[in-house]
N, C-alpha and C positions, 0 to 999 in steps of 0.2 A: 732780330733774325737769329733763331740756331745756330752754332757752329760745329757742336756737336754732340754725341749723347753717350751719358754714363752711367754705365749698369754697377750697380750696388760699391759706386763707389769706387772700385776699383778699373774699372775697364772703360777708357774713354776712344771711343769712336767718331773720326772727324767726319761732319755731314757731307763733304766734296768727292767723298770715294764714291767714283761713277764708275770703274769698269775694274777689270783685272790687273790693270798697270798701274792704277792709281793704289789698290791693295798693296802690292808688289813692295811699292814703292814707299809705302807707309809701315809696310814690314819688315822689310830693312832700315829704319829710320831708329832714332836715337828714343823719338816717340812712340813709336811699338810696345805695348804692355809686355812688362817679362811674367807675369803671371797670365797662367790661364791659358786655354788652346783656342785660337781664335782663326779661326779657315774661311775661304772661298769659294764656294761650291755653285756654281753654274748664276751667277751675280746676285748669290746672296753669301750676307758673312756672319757666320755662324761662331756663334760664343761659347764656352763651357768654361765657367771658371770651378767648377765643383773641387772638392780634395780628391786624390787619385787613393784609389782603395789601397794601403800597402799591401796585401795578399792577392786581391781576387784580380787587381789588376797589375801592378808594380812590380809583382815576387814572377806573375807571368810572363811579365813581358822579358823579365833578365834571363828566365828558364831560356824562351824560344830565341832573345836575341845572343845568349852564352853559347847554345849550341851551333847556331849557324855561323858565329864567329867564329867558332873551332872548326869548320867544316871549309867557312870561305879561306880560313888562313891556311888550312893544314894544305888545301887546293890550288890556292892562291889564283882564285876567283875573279875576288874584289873586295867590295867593301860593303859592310854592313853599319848600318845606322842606326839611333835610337833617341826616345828624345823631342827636343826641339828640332827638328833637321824638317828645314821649309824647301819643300816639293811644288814647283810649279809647271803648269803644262796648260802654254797658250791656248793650243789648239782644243780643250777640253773647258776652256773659263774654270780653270782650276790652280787652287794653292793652298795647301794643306800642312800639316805636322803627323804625320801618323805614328802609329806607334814604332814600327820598325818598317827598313827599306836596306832592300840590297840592290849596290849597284856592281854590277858586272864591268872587269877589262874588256870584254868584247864588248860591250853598250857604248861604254864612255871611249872606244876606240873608233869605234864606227861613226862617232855622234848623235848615234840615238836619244844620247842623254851627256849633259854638259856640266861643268864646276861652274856656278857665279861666284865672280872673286870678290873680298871683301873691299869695300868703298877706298879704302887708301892703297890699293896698289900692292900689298906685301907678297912674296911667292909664297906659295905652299896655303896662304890662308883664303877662306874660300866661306858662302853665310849659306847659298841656296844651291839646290840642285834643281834646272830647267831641264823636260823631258820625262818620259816614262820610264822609270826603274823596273827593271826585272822584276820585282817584286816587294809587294807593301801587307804588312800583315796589323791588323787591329783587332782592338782587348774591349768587348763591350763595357762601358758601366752605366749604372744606373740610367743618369741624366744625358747617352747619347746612344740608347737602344736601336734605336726607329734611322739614325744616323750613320750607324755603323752597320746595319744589317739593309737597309735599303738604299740612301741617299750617296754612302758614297760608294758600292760599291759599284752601282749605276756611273758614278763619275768615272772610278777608275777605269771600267771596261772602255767607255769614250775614250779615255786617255790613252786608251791598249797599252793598259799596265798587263804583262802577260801570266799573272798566278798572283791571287789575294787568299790570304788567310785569314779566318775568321776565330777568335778563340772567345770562350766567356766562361768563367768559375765562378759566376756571382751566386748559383747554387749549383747540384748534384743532380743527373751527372756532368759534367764540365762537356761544353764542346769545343771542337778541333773540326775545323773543316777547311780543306782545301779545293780553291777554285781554280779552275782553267781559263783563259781569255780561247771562245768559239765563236767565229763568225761574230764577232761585237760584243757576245753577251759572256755572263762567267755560267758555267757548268761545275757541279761542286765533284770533288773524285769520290769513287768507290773504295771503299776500305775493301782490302783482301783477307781472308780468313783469321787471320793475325789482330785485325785492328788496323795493319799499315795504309797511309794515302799514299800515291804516287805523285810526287814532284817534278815534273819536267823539266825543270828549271836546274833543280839539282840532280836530275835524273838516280832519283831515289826516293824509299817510300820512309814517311814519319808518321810518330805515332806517339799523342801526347801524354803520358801518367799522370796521373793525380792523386795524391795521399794525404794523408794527415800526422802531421809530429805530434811528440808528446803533451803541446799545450793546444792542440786543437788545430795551428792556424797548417792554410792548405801548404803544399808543398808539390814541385811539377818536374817532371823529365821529359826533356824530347830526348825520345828515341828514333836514331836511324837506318835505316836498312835500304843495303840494294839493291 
């Protein structure tokens, strides 16, 4: 009998994972692959061990999570994520890594959204965040197109995550779209004459640049305005 299956070697998946808790549960475990982005999206679990583009996806993701660091800090908001930072939301049969996630003092005061502490009890340390974040923004690449532009963002909106960002530089011209959570579904914003989206979140409009340095590879600025 199976016990469980392992994709090219690297990524081994125990056959007993039947629901969301049992995922949960196997992801915070000592057994959890540290390679590769391995999610839960409505009871299926989705692999991508591919290499992370260092431009079109890596160089992006530091642009939009550098800027809103400086925005949630200068504000003092909350927090902004990047990374590994495993996002679970019972009520959605969801648990994910996304690219970046901002959680708000007002979410995590209210309990909209909670710290899961780390297995031994330590303060201050902490593995998951249970609950909808303010806001989750993902970086298309290659091998999770069809994923990141339908599968999850279908999830988030169940999860009323309230503003998903959509970014891809994989060619020219780069996109930037920002969603709304309406009535369950995401509605993407209107650029204003500028270029600028409007954020509600941040209650203010961004607008992302793309250029190229002297050896070719891309280079990105959010810009904000309010």
């Amino acid at each position: 009998m199976a016990t469980s299956v392992i994709i090219e070697e690297q990524v081994e998946i125990p056959l007993d994972i039947r629901s969301l808790d049992d995922f949960r549960r196997w992801a915070l475990s000592d057994a959890f692959p540290e390679r590769g982005r391995i999610d839960f999206v409505a009871g299926r679990i989705e692999v991508d061990i591919s290499p992370e583009d260092l431009f079109c996806h890596n160089a992006l993701k530091v642009a939009i999570g550098a800027k809103l660091f400086e925005r949630i800090e200068r504000q003092d908001l909350g927090h902004v994520l990047s990374g590994k930072t495993r996002v679970s939301v019972p009520a959605a049969d969801l648990s994910v890594e996304p690219d970046v996630v901002f959680l708000s003092h007002e979410s995590l005061d209210a309990g909209r959204v909670r710290l899961v502490p780390k297995s031994g009890g330590e303060p201050g340390r902490y593995v998951e965040v249970e609950g909808a974040p303010d806001l989750i923004v993902e970086i298309v690449s290659d091998s999770s197109l069809t994923k990141d532009t339908e599968r999850l963002p279908a999830a988030y909106a169940m999860a009323g995550v309230p503003e998903f960002w959509l970014a891809d530089a994989r060619k020219e011209p780069v996109v930037f779209r920002i969603h709304h959570l309406v009535e369950g579904a995401y509605h993407p914003a209107d650029p204003d004459t500028e270029g600028f989206l409007r954020s509600n979140v941040f209650r203010c409009g961004f607008r992302l640049d793309a250029g190229r340095d002297a050896r070719g590879h891309w280079k990105f600025k959010l810009l904000e305005r309010p």
